[in-house]
C-alpha positions as CSV (number, residue, x, y, z in Angstrom):
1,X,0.0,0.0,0.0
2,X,1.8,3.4,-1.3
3,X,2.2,5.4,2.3
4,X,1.8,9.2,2.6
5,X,4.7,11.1,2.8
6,X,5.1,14.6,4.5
7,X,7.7,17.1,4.7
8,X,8.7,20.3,6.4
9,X,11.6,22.0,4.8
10,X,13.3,25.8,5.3
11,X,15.8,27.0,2.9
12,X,17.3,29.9,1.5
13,X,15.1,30.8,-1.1
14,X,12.1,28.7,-3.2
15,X,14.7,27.1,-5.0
16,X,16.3,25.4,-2.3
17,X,13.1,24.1,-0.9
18,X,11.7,22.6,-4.1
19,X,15.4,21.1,-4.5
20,X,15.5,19.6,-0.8
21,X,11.5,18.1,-1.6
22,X,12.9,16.4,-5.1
23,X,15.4,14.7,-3.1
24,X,13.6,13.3,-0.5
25,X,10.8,12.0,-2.3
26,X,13.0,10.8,-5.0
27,X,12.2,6.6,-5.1
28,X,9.3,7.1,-2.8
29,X,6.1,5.7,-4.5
30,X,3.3,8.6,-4.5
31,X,-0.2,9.1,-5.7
32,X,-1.4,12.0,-7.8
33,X,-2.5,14.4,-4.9
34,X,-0.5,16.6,-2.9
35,X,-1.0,19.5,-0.1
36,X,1.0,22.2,-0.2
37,X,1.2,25.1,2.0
38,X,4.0,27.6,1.9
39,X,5.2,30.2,3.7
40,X,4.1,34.3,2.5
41,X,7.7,35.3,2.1
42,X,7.8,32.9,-1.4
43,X,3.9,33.0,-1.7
44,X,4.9,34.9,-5.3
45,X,6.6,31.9,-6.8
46,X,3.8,29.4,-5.5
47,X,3.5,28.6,-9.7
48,X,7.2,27.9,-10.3
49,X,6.8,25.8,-6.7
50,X,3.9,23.9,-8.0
51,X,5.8,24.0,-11.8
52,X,8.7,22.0,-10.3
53,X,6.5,19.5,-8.1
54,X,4.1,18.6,-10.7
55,X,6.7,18.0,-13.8
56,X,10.0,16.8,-11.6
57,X,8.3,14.7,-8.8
58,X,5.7,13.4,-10.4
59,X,2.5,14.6,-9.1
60,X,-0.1,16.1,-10.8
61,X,-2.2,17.6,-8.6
62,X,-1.7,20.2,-5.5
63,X,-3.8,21.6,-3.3
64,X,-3.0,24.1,-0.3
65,X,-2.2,27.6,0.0
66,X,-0.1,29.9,2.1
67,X,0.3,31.0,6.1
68,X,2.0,32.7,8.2
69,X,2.8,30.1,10.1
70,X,3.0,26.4,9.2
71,X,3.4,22.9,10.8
72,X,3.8,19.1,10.8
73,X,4.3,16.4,13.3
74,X,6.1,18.3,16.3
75,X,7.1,21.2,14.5
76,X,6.2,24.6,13.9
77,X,8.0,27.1,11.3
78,X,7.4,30.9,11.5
79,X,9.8,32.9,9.8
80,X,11.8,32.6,6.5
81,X,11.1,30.6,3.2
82,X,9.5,27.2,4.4
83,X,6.8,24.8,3.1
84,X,4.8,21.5,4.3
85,X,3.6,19.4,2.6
86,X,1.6,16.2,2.8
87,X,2.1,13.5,-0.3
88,X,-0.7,11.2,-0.6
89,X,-1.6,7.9,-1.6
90,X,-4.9,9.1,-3.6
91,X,-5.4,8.1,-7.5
92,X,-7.6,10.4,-9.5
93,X,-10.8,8.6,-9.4
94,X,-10.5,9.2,-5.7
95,X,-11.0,13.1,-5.6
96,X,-11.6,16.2,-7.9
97,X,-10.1,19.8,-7.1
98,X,-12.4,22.4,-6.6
99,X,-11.3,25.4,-8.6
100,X,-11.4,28.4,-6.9
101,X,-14.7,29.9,-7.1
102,X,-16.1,33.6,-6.1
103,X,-20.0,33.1,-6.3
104,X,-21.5,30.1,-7.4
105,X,-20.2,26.6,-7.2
106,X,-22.7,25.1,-9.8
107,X,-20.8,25.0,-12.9
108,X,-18.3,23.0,-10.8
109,X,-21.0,20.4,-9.3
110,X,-22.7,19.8,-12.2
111,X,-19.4,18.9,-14.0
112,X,-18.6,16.5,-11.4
113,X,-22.1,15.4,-10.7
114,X,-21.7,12.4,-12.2
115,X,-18.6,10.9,-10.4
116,X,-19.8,12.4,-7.0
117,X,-22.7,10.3,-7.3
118,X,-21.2,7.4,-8.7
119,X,-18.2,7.5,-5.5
120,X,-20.8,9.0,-2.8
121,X,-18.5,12.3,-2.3
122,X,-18.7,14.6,0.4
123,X,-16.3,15.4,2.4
124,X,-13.9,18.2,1.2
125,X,-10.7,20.1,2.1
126,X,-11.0,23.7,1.2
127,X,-9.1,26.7,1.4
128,X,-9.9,30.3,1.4
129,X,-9.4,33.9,0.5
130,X,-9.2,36.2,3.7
131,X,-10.4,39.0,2.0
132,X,-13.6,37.5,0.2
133,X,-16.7,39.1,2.2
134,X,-18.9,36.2,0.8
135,X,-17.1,33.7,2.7
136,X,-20.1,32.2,4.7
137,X,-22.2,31.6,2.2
138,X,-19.9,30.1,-0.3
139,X,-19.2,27.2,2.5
140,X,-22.7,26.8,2.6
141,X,-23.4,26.8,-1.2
142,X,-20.4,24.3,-1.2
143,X,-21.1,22.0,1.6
144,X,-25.2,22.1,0.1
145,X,-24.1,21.3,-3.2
146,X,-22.2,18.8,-1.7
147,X,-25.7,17.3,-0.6
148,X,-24.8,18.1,3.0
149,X,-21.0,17.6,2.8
150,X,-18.8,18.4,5.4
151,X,-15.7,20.8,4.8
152,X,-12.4,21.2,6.8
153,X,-10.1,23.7,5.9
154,X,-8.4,27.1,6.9
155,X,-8.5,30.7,5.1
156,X,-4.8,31.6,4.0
157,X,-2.6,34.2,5.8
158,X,0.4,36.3,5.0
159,X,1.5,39.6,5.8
160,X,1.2,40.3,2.5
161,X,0.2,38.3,-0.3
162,X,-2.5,35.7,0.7
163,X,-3.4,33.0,-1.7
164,X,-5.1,29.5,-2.6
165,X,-3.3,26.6,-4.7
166,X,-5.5,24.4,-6.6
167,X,-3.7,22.8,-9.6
168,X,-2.6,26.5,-9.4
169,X,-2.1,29.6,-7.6
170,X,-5.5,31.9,-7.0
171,X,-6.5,34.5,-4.8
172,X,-10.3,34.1,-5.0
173,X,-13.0,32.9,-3.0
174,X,-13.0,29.4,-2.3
175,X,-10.7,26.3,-3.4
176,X,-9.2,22.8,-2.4
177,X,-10.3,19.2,-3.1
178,X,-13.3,16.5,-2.4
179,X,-12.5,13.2,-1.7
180,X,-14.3,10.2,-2.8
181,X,-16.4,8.3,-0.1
182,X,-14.2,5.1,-0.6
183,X,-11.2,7.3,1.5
184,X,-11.5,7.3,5.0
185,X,-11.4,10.5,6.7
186,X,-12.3,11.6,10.1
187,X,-12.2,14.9,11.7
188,X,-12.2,16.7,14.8
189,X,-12.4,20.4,15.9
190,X,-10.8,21.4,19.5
191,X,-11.5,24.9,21.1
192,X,-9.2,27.2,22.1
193,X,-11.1,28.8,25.2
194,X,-13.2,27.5,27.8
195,X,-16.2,28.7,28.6
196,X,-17.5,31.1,32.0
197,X,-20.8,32.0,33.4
198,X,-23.9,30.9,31.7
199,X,-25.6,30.9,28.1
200,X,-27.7,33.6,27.7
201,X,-30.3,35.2,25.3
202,X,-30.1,38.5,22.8
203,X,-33.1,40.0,23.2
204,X,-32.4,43.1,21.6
205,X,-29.0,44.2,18.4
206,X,-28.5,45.7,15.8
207,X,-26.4,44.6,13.2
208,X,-23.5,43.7,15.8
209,X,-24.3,45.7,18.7
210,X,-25.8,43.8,21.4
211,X,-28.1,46.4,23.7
212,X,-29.7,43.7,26.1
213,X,-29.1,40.2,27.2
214,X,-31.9,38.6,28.8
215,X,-33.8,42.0,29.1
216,X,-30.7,43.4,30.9
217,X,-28.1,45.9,29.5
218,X,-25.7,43.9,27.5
219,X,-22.6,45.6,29.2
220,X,-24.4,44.4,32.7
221,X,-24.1,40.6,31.9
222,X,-21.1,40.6,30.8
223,X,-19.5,42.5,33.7
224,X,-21.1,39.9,36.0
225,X,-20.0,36.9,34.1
226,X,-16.2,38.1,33.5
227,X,-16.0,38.6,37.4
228,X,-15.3,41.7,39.9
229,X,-11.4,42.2,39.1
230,X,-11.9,42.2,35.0
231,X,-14.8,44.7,35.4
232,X,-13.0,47.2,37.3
233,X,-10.6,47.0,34.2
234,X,-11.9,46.4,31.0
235,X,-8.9,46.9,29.4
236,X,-7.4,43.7,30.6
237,X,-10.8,42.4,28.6
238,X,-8.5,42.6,24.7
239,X,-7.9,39.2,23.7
240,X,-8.4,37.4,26.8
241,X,-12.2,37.4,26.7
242,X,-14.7,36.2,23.8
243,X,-18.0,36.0,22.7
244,X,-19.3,32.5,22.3
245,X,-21.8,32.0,20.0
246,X,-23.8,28.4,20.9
247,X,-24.1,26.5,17.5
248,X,-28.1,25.4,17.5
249,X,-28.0,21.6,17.0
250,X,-24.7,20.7,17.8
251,X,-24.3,17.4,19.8
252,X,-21.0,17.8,20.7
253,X,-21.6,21.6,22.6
254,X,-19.9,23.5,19.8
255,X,-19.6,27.8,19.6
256,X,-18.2,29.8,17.7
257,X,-15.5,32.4,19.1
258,X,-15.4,35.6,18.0
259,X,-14.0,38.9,19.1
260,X,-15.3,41.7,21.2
261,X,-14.6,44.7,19.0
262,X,-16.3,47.3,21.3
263,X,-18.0,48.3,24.6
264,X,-19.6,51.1,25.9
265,X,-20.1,50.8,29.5
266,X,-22.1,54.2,29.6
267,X,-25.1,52.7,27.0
268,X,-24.6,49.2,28.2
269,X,-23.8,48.6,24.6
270,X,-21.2,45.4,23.7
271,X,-20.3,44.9,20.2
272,X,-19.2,41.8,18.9
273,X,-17.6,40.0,15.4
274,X,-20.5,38.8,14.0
275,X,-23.9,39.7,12.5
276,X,-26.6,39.1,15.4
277,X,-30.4,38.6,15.8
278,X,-32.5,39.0,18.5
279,X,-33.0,35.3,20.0
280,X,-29.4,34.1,19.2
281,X,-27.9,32.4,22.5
282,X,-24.5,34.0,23.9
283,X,-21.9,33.0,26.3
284,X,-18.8,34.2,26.4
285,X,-15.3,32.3,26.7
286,X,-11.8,33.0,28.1
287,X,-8.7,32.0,26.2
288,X,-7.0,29.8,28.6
289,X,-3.7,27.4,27.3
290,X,-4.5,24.8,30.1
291,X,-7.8,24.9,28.7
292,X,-6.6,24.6,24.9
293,X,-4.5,21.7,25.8
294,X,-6.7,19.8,27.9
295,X,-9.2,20.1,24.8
296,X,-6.9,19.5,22.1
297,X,-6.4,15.7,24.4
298,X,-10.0,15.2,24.3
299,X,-10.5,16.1,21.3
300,X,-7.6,13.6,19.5
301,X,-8.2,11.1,21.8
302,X,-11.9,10.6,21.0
303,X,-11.2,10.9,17.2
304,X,-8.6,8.1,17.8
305,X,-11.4,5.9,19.0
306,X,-13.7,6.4,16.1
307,X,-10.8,5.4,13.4
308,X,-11.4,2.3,11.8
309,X,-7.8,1.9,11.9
310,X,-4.6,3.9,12.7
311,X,-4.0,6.9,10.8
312,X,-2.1,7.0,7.8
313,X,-1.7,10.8,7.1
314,X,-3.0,14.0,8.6
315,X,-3.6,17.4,8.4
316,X,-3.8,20.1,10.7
317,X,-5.4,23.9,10.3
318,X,-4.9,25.8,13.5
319,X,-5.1,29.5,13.9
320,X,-2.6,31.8,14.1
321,X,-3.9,33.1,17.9
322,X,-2.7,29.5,19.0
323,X,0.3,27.8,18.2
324,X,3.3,30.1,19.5
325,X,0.9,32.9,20.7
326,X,-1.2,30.2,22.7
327,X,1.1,27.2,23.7
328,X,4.4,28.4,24.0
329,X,7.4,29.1,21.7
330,X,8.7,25.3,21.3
331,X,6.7,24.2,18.9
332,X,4.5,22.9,22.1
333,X,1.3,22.5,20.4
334,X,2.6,21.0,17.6
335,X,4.9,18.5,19.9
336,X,1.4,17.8,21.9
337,X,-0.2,16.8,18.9
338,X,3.0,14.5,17.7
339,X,2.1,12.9,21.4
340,X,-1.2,12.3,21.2
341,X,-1.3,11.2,17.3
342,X,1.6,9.1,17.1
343,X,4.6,9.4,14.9
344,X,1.9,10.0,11.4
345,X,3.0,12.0,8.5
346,X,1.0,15.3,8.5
347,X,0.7,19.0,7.4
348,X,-0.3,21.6,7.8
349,X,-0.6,26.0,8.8
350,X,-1.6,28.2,11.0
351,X,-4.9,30.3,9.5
352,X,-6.6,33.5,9.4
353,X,-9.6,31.4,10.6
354,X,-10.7,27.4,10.3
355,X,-13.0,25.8,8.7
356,X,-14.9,22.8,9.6
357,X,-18.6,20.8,8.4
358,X,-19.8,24.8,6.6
359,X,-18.7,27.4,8.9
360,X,-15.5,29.6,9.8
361,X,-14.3,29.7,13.6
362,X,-11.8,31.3,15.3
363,X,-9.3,30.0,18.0
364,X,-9.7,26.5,16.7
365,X,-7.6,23.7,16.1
366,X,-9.0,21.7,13.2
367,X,-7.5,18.0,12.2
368,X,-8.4,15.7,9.7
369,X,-6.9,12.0,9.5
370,X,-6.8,9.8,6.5
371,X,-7.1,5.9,7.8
């Protein structure tokens, strides 16, 4: 059985890297499906990358784009020209790319129509645009034209050019690759905060501005559930507190994190990232690293015990508030994972946001194994 094969290489310049990957995989057996995420400081040769890749090693198709940070098993890379890369075992009649797409996915699914019916494909591996303000609803238009598929993915960052690779290098909407329903593939999500007080009720926004929380000033619940000593200083609130938004349905207790972008303590007024209505549950959320790394165990232990056997490959989208900025310096989330998973090739970059089943979170870790 041809293995997956992944690699983490720094270099000099995009040259070096591309000449380092040649030479490791040179005799290894490979499919025709690669990831690929490289680091923004060579995001402008992510063609010639992809050139060299595709015609020298032997692959024809890549998927990925770039970060700001990336990683594999126990190791984390953010500065200077680097890439990961996860080789896979995957034929063609196994997935189709998903060109990048700005609008509407439908000239895409009906092309494929036919083989996604015929392999029972859902499950995809997308990457994104950061500066696309139609974001959500492409996810859903994906994941619904997917007849309920279920996505996993991160949206590219770089400090300054921010793109997608599918077959090649974009900068639009939405991209990656879905996989047959003959490949194995299980995912899990882990949290990055943990959550204080109770859930509550909006009863009254506008747009992002919550006025009252269960028919009391916003600004009044929230002092009360981030405690006495955080309330006499709100300006120890700025990336240490979050709104948690309760995601109806969800079995497993899942929110979604987003930021507080603005109080006013006079109006009671708390704004939040995120449209609201009147009705949505809130809670809010601290962002604790004990928390994060008791999660991130739970979370790849329990995905362990669903695989139908070990994992072959992996890959990991985290964000870029967790990794150094969360765990530590040492690569520590990164060497957790290594501990928990096992020594399995995987991939990965720290994102602008994650992706996973059709909507975007923030402070996440997000893996996806490949039994």
């Amino acid at each position: 059985m041809t293995p997956f094969t992944s690699l983490h290489l720094s270099g000099a310049d995009w040259q070096q890297l591309c000449d380092q990957a040649l030479s490791e995989l040179a005799g290894i057996p490979t499919g025709e499906l690669g990831f690929l995420y490289l680091s923004d400081q060579i995001a402008g040769s992510a063609d010639r990358i992809v050139d060299r890749l595709r015609n020298e090693g032997g692959i024809p198709h890549w998927v990925g784009c770039t970060g700001m940070g990336l990683c594999s098993n126990g190791r984390e890379t953010y500065t200077g020209p680097a890439l990961s890369v996860l080789i896979t075992p995957f034929a063609e009649q196994d997935f189709r790319v998903i060109p990048s797409f700005e609008q509407d996915p439908q000239d895409w699914l009906d092309a494929t129509r036919a083989w996604r019916e015929r392999t029972m494909a859902s499950v995809a591996v997308v990457h994104a645009d950061p500066t696309s303000t139609r974001l959500p609803q492409l996810l859903e238009a994906l994941a619904d034209g997917l007849q309920g598929g279920f996505l996993v993915g991160g949206i590219a960052s770089a400090d300054t050019l921010a793109l997608q690779i599918a077959d090649r290098a974009t900068g639009n909407g939405l991209s990656g690759v879905v996989f047959s329903g003959s490949v194995p593939i299980s995912t899990g999500l882990s949290q990055g905060c943990s959550l204080i007080g109770s859930k509550h009720r909006i009863t009254t926004c506008r747009h992002n501005v919550i006025e009252t929380i269960d028919d009391r000033p916003a600004m009044e619940v929230f002092k009360r559930d981030i405690g006495e000593v955080l309330s006499r200083d709100l300006s120890k609130v700025a990336g240490y507190i979050f709104a948690a938004l309760p995601i109806s349905g969800s079995d497993t207790g899942d929110y979604l994190v987003r930021n507080l972008i603005g109080m006013d303590p006079e109006r009671g007024l708390l704004a939040i990232g995120d449209l609201l209505e009147p009705g949505m549950e809130i809670q809010f959320a601290r962002r604790d690293a004990e928390s994060a790394r008791d999660d991130l165990r739970r979370m790849i232990e329990g995905l362990k015990k669903r695989l139908p056997g070990g994992a072959r490959g992996a890959l990991y989208h985290s964000c870029l508030g967790r990794g150094r900025n969360l765990f530590g310096s040492e690569s520590e989330e990164m060497r957790l994972v290594g501990e928990l998973l096992g020594d399995v090739p995987l991939a990965g970059f720290y994102a602008n946001g994650e992706i996973s089943h059709n909507r975007l979170y923030g402070y996440t870790g997000v893996l996806t194994l490949f039994s």
